[in-house]
C-alpha positions in Angstrom: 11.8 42.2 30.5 9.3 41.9 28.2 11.1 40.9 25.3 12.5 38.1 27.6 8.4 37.2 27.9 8.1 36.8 24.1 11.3 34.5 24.0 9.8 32.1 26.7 6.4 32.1 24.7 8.1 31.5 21.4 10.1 29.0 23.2 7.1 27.0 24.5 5.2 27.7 20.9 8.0 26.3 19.3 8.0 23.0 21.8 4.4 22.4 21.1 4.5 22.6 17.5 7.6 20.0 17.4 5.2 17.5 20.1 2.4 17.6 17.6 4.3 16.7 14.7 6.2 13.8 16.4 2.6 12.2 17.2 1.5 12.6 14.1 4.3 11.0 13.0 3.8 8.3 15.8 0.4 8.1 14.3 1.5 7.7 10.7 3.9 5.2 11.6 1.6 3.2 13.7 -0.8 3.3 10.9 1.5 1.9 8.3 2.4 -0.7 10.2 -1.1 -1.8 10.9 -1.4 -1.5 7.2 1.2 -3.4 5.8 1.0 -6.4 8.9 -3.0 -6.4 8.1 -4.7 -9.7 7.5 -5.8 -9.9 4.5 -9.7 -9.7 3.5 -9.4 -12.0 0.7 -6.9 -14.8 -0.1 -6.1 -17.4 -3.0 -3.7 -19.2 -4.2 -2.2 -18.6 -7.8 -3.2 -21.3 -10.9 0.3 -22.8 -10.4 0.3 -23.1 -6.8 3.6 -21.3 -6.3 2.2 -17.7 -4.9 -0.8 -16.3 -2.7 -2.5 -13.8 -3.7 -4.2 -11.4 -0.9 -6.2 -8.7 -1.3 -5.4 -5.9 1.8 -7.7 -3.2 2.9 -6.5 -0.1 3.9 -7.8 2.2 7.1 -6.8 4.2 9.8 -4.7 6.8 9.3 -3.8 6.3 5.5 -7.3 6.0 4.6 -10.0 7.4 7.0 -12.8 7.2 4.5 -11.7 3.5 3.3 -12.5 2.6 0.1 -8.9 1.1 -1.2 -7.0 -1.6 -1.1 -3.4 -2.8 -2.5 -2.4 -7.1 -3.3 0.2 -8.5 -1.7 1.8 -11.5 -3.5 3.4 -14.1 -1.2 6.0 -16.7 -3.2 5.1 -19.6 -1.5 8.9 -21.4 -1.9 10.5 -18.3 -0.1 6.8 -16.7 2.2 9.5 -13.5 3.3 9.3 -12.6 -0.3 6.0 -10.5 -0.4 5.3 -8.0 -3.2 2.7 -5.2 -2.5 1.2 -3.2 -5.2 0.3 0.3 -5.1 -3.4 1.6 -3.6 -6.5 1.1 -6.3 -10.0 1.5 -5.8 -11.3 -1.7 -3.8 -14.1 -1.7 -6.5 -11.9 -3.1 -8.9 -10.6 -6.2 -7.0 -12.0 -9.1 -9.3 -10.5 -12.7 -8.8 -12.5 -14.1 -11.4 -10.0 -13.7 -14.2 -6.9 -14.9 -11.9 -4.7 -16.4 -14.8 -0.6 -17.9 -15.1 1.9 -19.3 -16.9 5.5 -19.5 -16.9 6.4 -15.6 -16.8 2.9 -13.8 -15.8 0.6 -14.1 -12.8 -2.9 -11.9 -13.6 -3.3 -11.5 -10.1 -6.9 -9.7 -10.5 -8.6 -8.1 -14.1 -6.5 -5.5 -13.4 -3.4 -6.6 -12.5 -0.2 -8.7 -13.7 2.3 -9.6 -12.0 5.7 -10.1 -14.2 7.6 -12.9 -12.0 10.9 -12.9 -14.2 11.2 -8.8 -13.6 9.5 -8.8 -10.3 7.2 -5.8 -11.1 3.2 -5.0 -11.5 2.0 -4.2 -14.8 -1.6 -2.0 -13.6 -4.1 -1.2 -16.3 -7.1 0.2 -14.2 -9.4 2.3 -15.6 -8.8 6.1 -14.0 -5.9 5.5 -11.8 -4.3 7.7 -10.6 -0.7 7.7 -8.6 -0.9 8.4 -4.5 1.5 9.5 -2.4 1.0 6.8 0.3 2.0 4.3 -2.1 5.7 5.6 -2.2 5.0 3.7 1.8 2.8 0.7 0.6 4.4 -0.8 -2.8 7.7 -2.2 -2.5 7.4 -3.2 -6.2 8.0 -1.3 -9.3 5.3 -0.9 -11.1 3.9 0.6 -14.4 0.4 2.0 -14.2 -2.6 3.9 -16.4 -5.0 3.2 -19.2 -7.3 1.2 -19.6 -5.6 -1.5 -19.1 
């Protein structure tokens, strides 16, 4: 009898766990897709005229404390071809420098965008990879240095 006690209790244990992991896997999911549909907090459009260039802010879920952001790059011919970069420091998001010709967009200081091989080049002083960004950048990217 007892040991039939214990099973229900596991049983029950074992029920709760698997509820709190699904919400927080609700939670995460919701929270990407906040992130990822998020309006952007600054937006400009490229030298050439043929992309948009948005800086995103991240919080909720991903990023309780704030503080980082990733670009999304809109082709303006085709607007469903978006390319996100990975998560950096919003302190480095600098438009000031925005630069392109034929092959390379320098979306910020820190970033270039290669528009022939469709991936980031990210030179930002002290960055480091993040795991969220396996769920933000859709891009490849190459990242480090001092850009």
């Amino acid at each position: 009898m007892a040991d039939q006690g214990k099973s229900v209790h596991m049983k029950k244990a074992v029920l709760v766990a698997f509820g709190i992991a699904l919400l927080a896997l609700f939670g995460l999911g919701t929270s990407l897709y906040s992130t990822l549909q998020a309006p952007a907090s600054v937006s400009v459009v490229s030298p050439m005229g043929g992309y948009v260039i948005e800086s995103v802010r991240v919080t909720g879920l991903l990023a309780p404390l704030g503080g980082v952001a990733y670009l999304r790059i809109i082709d303006r011919q085709t607007p469903s071809t978006v390319y996100r970069t990975p998560l950096f420091a919003t302190q480095h998001i600098d438009f000031s420098k925005t630069s392109e010709d034929s092959r390379y967009l320098d979306a910020i200081v820190w970033v270039r965008f290669d528009k022939q091989a469709q991936r980031f080049s990210i030179g930002m002083p002290q960055w480091r990879a993040d795991w969220r960004n396996r769920f933000i950048s859709n891009t490849p990217f190459e990242a480090g240095g001092n850009g």
